[in-house]
C-alpha positions as CSV (number, residue, x, y, z in Angstrom):
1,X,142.0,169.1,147.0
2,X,141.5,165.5,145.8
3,X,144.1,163.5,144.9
4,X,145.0,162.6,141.5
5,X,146.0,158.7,140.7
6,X,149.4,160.5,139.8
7,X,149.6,161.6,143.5
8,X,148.7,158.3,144.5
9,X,151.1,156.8,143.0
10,X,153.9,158.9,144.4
11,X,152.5,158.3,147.7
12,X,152.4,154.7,147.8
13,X,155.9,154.3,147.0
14,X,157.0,157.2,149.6
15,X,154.9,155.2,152.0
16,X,157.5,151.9,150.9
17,X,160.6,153.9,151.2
18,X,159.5,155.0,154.7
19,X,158.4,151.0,155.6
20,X,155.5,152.6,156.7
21,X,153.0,150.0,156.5
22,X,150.0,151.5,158.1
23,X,150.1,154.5,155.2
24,X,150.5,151.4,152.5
25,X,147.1,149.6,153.9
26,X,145.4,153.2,154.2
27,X,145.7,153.7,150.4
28,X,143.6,150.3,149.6
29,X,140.4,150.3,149.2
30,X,138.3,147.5,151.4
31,X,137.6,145.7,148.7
32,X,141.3,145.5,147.4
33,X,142.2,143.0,144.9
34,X,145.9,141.7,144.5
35,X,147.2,140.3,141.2
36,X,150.6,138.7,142.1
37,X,150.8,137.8,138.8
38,X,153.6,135.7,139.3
39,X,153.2,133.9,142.3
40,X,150.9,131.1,141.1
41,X,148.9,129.5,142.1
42,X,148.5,131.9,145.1
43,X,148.5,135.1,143.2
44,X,145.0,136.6,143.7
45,X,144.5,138.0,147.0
46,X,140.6,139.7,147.8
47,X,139.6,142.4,150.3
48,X,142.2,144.6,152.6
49,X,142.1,142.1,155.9
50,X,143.4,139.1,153.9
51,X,145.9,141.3,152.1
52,X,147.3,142.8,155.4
53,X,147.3,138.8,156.6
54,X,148.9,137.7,153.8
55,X,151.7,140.3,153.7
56,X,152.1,141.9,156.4
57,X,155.3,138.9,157.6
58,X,156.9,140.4,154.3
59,X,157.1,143.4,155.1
60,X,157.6,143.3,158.8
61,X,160.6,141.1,157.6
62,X,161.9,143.3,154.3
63,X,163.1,146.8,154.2
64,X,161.9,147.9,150.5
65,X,163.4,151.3,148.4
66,X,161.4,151.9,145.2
67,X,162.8,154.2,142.2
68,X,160.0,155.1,139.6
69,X,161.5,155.2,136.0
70,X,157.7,155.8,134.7
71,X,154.6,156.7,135.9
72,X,152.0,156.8,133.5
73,X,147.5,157.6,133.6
74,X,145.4,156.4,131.7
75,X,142.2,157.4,133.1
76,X,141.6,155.9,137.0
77,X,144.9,153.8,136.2
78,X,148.5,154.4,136.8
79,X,150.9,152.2,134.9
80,X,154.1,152.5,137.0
81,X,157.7,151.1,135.6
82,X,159.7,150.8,139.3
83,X,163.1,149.3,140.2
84,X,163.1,148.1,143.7
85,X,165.4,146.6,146.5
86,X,164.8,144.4,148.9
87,X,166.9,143.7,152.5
88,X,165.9,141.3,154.9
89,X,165.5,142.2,158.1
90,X,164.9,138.7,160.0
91,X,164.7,135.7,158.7
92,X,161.0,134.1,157.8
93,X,159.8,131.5,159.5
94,X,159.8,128.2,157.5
95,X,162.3,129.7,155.0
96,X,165.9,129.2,154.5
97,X,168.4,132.0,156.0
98,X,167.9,135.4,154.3
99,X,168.0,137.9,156.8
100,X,170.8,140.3,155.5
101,X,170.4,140.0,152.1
102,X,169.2,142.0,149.6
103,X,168.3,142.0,146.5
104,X,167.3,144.1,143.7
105,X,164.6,143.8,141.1
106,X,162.7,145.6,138.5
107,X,158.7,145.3,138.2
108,X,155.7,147.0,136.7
109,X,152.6,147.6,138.8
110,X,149.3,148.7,137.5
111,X,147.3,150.8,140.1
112,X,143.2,150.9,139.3
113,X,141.8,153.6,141.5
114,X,138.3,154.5,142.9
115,X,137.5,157.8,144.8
116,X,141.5,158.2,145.8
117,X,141.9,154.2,147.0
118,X,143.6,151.2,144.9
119,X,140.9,149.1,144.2
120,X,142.7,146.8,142.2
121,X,146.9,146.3,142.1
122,X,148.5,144.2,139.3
123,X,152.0,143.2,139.8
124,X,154.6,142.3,137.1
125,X,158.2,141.2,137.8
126,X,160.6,138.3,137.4
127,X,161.0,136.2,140.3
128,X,164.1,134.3,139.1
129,X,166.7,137.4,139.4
130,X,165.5,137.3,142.8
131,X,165.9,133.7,144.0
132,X,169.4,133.5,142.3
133,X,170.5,137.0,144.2
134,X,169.1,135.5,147.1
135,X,171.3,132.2,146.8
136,X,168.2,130.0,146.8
137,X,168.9,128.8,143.4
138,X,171.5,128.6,140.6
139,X,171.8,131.2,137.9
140,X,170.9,129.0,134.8
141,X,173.4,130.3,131.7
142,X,172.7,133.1,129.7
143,X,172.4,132.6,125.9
144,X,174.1,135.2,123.6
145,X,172.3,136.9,121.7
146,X,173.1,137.6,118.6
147,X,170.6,137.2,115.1
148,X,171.5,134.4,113.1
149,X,170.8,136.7,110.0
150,X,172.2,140.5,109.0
151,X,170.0,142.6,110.2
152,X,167.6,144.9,107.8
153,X,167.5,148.7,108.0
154,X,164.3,149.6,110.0
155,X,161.5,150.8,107.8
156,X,158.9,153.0,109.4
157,X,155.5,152.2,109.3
158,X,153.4,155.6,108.7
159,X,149.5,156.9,108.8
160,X,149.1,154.9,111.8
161,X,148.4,155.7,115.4
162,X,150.3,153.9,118.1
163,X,147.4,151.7,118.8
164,X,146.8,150.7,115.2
165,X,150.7,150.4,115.0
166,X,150.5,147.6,118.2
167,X,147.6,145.5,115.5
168,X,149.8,145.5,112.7
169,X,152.9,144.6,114.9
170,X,151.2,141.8,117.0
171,X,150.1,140.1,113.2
172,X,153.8,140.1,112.1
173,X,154.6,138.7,115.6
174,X,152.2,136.0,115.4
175,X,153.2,134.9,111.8
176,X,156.5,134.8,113.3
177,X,158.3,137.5,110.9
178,X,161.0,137.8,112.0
179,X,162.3,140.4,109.4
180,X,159.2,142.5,109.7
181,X,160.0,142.1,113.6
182,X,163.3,143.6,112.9
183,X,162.4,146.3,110.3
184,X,159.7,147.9,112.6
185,X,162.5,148.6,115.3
186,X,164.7,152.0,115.1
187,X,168.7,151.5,115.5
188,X,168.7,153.3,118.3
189,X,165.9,151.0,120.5
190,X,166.4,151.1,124.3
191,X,165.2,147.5,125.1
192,X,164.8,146.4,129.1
193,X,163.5,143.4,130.7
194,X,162.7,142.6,134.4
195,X,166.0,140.7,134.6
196,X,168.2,143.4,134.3
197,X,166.2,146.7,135.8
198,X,167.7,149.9,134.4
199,X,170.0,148.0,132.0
200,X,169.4,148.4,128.1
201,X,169.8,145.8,125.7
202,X,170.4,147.0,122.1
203,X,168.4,146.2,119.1
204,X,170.5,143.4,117.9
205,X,170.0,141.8,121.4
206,X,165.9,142.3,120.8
207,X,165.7,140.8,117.5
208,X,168.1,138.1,119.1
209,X,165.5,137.4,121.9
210,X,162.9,137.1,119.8
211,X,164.1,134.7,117.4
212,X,165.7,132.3,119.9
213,X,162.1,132.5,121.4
214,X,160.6,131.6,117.9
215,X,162.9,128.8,118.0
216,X,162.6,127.5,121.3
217,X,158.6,127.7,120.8
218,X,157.8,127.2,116.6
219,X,153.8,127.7,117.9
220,X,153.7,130.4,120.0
221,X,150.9,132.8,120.1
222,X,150.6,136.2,121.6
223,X,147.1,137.1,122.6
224,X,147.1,140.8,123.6
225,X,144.2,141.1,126.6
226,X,144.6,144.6,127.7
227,X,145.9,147.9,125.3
228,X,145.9,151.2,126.5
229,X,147.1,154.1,124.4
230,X,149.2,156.5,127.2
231,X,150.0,159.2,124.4
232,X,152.8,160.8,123.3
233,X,153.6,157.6,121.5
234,X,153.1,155.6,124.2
235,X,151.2,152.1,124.6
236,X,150.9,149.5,127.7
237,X,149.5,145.9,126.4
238,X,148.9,142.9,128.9
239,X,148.9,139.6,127.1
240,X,148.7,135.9,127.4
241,X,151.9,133.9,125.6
242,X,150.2,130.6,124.7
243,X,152.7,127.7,123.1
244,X,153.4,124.1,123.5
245,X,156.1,123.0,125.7
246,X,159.4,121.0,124.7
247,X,157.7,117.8,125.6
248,X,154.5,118.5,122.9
249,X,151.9,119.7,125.3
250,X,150.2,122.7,126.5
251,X,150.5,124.2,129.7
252,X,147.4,124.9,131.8
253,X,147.9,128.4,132.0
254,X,149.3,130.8,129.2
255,X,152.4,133.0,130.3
256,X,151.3,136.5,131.0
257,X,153.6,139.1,130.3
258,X,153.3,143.4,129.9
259,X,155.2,145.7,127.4
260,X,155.2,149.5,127.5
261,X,155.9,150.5,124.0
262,X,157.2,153.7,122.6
263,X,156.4,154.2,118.7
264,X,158.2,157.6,117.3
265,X,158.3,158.4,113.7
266,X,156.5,155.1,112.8
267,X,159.1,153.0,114.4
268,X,159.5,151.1,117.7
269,X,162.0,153.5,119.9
270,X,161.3,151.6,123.5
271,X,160.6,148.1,124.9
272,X,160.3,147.3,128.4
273,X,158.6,143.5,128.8
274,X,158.5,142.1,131.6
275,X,157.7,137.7,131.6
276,X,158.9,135.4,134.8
277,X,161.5,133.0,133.6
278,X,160.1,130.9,137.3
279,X,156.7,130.5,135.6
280,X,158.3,129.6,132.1
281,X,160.5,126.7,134.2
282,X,157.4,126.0,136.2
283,X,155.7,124.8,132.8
284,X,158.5,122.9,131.6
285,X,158.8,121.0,134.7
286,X,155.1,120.6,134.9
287,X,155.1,122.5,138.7
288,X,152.5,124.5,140.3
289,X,155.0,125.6,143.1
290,X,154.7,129.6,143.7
291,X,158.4,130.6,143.3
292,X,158.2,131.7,147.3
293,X,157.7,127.8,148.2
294,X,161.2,127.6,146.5
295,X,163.0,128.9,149.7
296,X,161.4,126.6,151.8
């Protein structure tokens, strides 16, 4: 009986729990492609014999456990929501002392299948947790987040299907309404980011987040490049976060992020987004440094 991507999925990250490598690089098609979306400007990685190359140190050196929150299909493509930990095992050579420690982080992969084999693998997670668990760098300080405004009641949007709900809300993100922002968002919201895996923020803490971003970035832009309705009220949108840095100009790159969205009763009940804080410092600093040259 074939295998469905479901199955897949489930397999892959058994394979992980069991560091069993060889059942990891059977599951990949030849012509794999990697999306490290984060690890710029090294991310892409083509066909299965460079992959294996190219990780094989990592996970010779890293015992990985993977818990799936969410595994969703959308056709030939699994969108799975994961929190992982990491231990080294050794440390790598050319890299500071890590063997010992671990760390723990949360990240979203997107598995595109052909005839059982992942032909393409998108990865999604936020490499700063991980260099400050790891003691490579500083934890910078955490804003508090609170709105600088009483919050509206939420006001549900009806007569519109999830998808067409995502249109409306990206226009209202992109005029920067803040009110609409926080009107479209039930009281109870569960909202999680990569930096804190399996931790939920509330709704004040959301419509905090997003109006510190309006102010820390007056242009920004949010360009939504991928939208897949999952049902049940679930969405998963890929898009490219495009504004001017503190110093007036433009990066070369836009900031690509993910959300999976959960719309019940016309309002917004879940947010999981998941942006690198790295790639955000990166463009302030004007560096093209993946965040793994960090360690050495």
């Amino acid at each position: 009986m074939a295998q469905t991507p479901l199955d897949v999925m489930h397999a892959f990250y058994e394979a992980h729990n069991n560091q069993d490598f060889d059942a990891i690089v059977a599951m990949l098609d030849e012509e794999i492609i990697e999306d490290y979306v984060y690890d710029e400007p090294d991310n892409i990685t083509e066909g299965k014999q460079a992959w294996i190359e190219k990780k094989k140190i990592w996970y010779d050196s890293i015992e990985f456990h993977f818990e799936i929150e969410q595994g969703f299909v959308h056709e030939n493509t699994v969108i799975a929501l994961v929190i992982g930990n990491g231990t080294f095992l050794s440390d790598i050579p050319g890299y500071p002392p890590v063997k010992g420690k671990s760390y723990t982080f949360g990240a979203v992969d997107i598995l595109e299948m052909d005839n059982g084999k992942i032909k393409k693998w998108t990865n999604y997670q936020d490499k700063l947790p991980t260099l400050v668990q790891l003691e490579i760098i500083e934890a910078p300080p955490a804003p508090e987040l609170v709105p600088s405004f009483e919050l509206p009641g939420p006001e549900p949007v009806t007569g519109l299907s999830p998808t067409e709900m995502w249109g409306k809300f990206i226009i209202d993100v992109n005029n920067h309404d803040i009110i609409s922002f926080a009107k479209i968002h039930a009281v109870s919201v569960e909202y999680y980011t990569a930096a804190n895996p399996g931790v939920a923020m509330n709704r004040s803490q959301l419509i905090a987040t997003q109006e510190q971003t309006y102010a820390m970035y007056p242009d920004i832009q949010y360009e939504t490049t991928r939208l897949l309705d999952l049902g049940n009220g679930w969405i998963f949108t890929e898009h490219n976060n495009i504004a001017s840095l503190p110093s007036g100009s433009k990066p070369d790159k836009p900031l690509r992020s993910c959300n999976i969205v959960r719309y019940e009763n016309g309002l917004v009940t879940y947010v999981s987004t998941y942006s690198d804080m790295m790639t955000v410092i990166n463009a302030i600093s004007q560096s093209s440094v993946s965040c793994w040259e960090l360690m050495k």
